[in-house]
C-alpha positions in Angstrom: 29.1 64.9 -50.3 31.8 67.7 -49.4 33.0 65.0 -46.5 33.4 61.9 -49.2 35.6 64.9 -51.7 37.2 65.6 -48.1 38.1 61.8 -48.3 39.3 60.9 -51.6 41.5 63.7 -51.3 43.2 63.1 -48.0 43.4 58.9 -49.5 45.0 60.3 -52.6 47.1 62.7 -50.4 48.7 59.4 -48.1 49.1 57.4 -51.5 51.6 60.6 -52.4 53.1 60.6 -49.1 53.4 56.8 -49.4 54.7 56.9 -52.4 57.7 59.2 -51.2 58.2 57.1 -48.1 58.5 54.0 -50.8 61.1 56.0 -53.3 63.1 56.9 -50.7 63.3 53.1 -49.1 64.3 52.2 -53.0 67.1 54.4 -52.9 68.6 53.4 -49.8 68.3 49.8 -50.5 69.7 50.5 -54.3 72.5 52.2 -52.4 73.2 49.8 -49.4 73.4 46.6 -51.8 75.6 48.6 -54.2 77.8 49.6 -51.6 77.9 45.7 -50.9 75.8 45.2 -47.9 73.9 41.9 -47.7 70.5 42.4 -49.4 68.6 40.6 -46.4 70.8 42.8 -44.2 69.6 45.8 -46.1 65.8 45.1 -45.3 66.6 44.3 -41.9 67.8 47.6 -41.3 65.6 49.4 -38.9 65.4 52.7 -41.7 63.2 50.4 -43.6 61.7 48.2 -41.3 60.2 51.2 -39.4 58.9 52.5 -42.4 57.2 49.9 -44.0 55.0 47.1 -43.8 55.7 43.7 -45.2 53.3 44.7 -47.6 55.0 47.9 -48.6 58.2 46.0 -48.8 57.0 43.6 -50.8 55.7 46.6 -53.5 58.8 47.8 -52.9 61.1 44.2 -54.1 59.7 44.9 -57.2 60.8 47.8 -58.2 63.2 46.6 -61.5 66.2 49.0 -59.9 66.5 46.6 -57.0 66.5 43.8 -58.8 69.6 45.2 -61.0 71.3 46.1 -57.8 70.6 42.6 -56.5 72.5 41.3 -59.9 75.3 43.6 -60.2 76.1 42.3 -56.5 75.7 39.0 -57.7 77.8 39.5 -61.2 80.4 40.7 -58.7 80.2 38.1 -56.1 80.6 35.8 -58.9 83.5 37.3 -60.9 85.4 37.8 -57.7 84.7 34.8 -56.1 83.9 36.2 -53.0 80.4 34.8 -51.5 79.9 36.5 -48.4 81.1 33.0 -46.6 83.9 32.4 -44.2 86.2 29.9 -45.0 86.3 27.4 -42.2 88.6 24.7 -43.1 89.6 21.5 -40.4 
């Protein structure tokens, strides 16, 4: 009995601990895209690759303050006309 308490505390002791790792992943990608890096560029970045699963980084997409980062770059990229894409004319 005292090893399954043992247990269920050191699971809900790495959900914390995940849950820290996963705030602070939010942050930086909040921070990266507002700073206006690419959003795929962001998630390439080894600071959150190494950290997290595709799992985890799915949980983490849907945090609702990543998806307003993702439309303020967007709102921007649209009022400013400026897409991210070179301009390659013949």
């Amino acid at each position: 009995m005292a090893s399954n308490l043992v247990a269920k505390v050191q699971e809900f002791m790495d959900g914390l601990a995940l849950d820290v790792v996963e705030e602070r992943i939010v942050e930086y990608v909040i921070r990266e895209v507002r700073n206006g890096r690419k959003f795929a560029d962001v998630l390439n970045d080894p600071y959150v690759k190494n950290r997290l699963n595709e799992e985890k980084v799915a949980h983490v997409l849907e945090n609702p303050e990543i998806a307003a980062a993702i439309d303020e770059q967007i709102s921007t990229a649209f009022r400013t006309r400026e897409f991210g894409f070179t301009d390659h004319q013949s």
